[in-house]
C-alpha positions in Angstrom: -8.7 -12.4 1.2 -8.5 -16.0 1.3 -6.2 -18.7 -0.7 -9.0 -20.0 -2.4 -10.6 -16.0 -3.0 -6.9 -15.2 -4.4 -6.6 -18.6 -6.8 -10.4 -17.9 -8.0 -10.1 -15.0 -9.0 -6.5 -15.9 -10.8 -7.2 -19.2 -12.3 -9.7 -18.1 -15.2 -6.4 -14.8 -16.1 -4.0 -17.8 -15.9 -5.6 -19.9 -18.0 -6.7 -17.2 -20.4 -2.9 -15.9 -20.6 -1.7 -19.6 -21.4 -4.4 -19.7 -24.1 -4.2 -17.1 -25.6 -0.2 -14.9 -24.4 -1.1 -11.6 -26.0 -4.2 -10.8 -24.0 -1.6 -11.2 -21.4 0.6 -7.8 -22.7 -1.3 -4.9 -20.9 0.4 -1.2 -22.0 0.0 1.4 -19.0 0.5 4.9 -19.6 0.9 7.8 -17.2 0.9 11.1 -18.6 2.1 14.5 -16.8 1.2 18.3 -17.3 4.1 20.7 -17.2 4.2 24.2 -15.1 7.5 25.9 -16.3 6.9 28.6 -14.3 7.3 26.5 -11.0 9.5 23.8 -12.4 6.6 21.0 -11.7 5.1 18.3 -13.6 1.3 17.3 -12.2 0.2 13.5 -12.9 -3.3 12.9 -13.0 -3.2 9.6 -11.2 -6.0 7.1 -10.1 -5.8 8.3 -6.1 -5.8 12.4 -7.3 -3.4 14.2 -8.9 0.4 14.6 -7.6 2.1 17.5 -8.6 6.1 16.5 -8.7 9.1 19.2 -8.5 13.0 19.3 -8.0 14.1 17.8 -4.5 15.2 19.8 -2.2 18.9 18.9 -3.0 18.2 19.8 -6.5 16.9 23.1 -5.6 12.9 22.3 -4.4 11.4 23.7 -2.7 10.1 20.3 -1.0 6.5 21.2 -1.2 6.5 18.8 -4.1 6.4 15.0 -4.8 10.0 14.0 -5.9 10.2 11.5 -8.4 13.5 9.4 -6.4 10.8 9.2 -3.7 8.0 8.3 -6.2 10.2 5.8 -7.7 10.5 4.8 -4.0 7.3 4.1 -3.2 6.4 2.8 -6.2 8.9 0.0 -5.1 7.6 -0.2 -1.6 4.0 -0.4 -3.5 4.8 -3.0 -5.4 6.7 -5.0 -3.1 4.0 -5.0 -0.3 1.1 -5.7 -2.7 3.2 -8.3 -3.9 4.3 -9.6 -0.8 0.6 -10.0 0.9 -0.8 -11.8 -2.4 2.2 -14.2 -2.1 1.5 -14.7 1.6 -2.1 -15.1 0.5 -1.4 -17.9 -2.1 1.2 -19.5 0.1 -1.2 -19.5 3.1 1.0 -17.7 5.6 -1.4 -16.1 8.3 0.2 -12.4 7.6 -1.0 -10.2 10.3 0.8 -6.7 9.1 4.0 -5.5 9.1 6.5 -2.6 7.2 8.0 -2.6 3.7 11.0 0.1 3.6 13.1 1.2 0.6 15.9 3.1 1.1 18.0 4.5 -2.0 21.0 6.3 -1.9 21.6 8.8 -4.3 24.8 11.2 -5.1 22.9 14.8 -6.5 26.5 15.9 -8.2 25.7 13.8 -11.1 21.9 15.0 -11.5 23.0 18.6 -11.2 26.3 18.3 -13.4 28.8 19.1 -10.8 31.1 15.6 -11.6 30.3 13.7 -14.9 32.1 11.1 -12.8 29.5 10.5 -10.9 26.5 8.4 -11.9 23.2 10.0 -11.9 20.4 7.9 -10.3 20.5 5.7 -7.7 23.6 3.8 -6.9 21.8 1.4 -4.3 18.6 0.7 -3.0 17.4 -1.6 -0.5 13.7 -3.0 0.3 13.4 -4.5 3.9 10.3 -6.4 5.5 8.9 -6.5 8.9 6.4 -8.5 9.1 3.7 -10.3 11.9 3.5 -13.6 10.5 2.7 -16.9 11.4 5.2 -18.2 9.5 8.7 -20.2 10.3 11.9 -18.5 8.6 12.2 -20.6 6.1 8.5 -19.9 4.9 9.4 -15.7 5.6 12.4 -16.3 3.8 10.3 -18.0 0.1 7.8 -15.4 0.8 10.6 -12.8 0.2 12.6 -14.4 -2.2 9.2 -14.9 -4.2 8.2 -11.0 -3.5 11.5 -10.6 -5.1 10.6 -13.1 -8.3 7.1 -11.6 -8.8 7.6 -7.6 -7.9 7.2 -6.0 -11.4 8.8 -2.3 -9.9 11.8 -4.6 -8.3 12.4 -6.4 -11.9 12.1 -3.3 -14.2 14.7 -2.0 -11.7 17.4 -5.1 -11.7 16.7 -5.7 -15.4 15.9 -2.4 -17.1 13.4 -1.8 -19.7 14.5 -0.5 -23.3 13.3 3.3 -22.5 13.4 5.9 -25.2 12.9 9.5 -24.5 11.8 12.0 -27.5 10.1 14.6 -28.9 7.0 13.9 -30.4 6.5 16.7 -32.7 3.0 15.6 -34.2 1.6 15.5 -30.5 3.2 19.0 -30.1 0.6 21.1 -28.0 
């Protein structure tokens, strides 16, 4: 895709979004089917279903998606569709490259064995190797605006208000 493909197809949702902000607000909703008996939850997702388990240092099996790595690539997802629409816009000739996220995570908090120690993540790190035609100074907007624009990468640095419950009148 083009600059001019990218800013076509943008322009009219730009200036719909400035006109009128609430057609803007989009709600997304994912919604997963437990398996007690194998301690999985299966997603019914746009590619095909994913069935997610327990990591292996949780006690998986590791036949199953993990949600650390689906919060992962969700990340590396985001950053590299992101990153090549930014590249697109800014004109940089982008001919591939890698996104990597690496997360480090202690399992003694997620399995109750210290409640001194943090459960989730306590770092993760998104690198790019890219093919570019590009000086550093462009490579270095383009990732600095990845950054800025990367919806996964926000909700991460600046957390959402989440609230987990029971919802007894949707009770199967």
């Amino acid at each position: 895709m083009t600059a001019d493909e990218l800013k076509a197809i943008q322009t009219p949702l730009k200036a719909r979004y400035r006109e009128d902000p609430a057609s803007a607000v989009q709600t997304m909703k994912v919604v997963g089917t437990l398996a007690p008996a194998d301690l999985t939850c299966q997603l019914d997702t746009i590619a095909g279903p994913v069935t997610a388990g327990l990591h292996s240092a949780a006690g998986g099996t590791g036949t199953w998606a993990c949600s650390g790595d689906m919060l992962l690539e969700a990340l590396v997802a985001c950053a590299g569709v992101t990153l090549t629409a930014v590249a697109t816009a800014m004109k940089i000739n982008l001919r591939g490259g890698k996104v990597t996220a690496i997360g480090t995570l202690d399992f003694r908090g997620t399995l109750g064995v210290s409640k001194e120690v943090p459960i989730g993540f306590s770092t993760i790190h998104v690198n790019f190797q890219l093919d570019a035609d590009a000086t550093i100074d462009q490579l270095n907007s383009l990732t600095m605006l990845t950054e800025r624009y990367c919806v996964i990468a926000q909700s991460l640095k600046n957390p959402p208000v989440i609230s987990i419950r029971l919802n007894q009148a949707e009770q199967i």
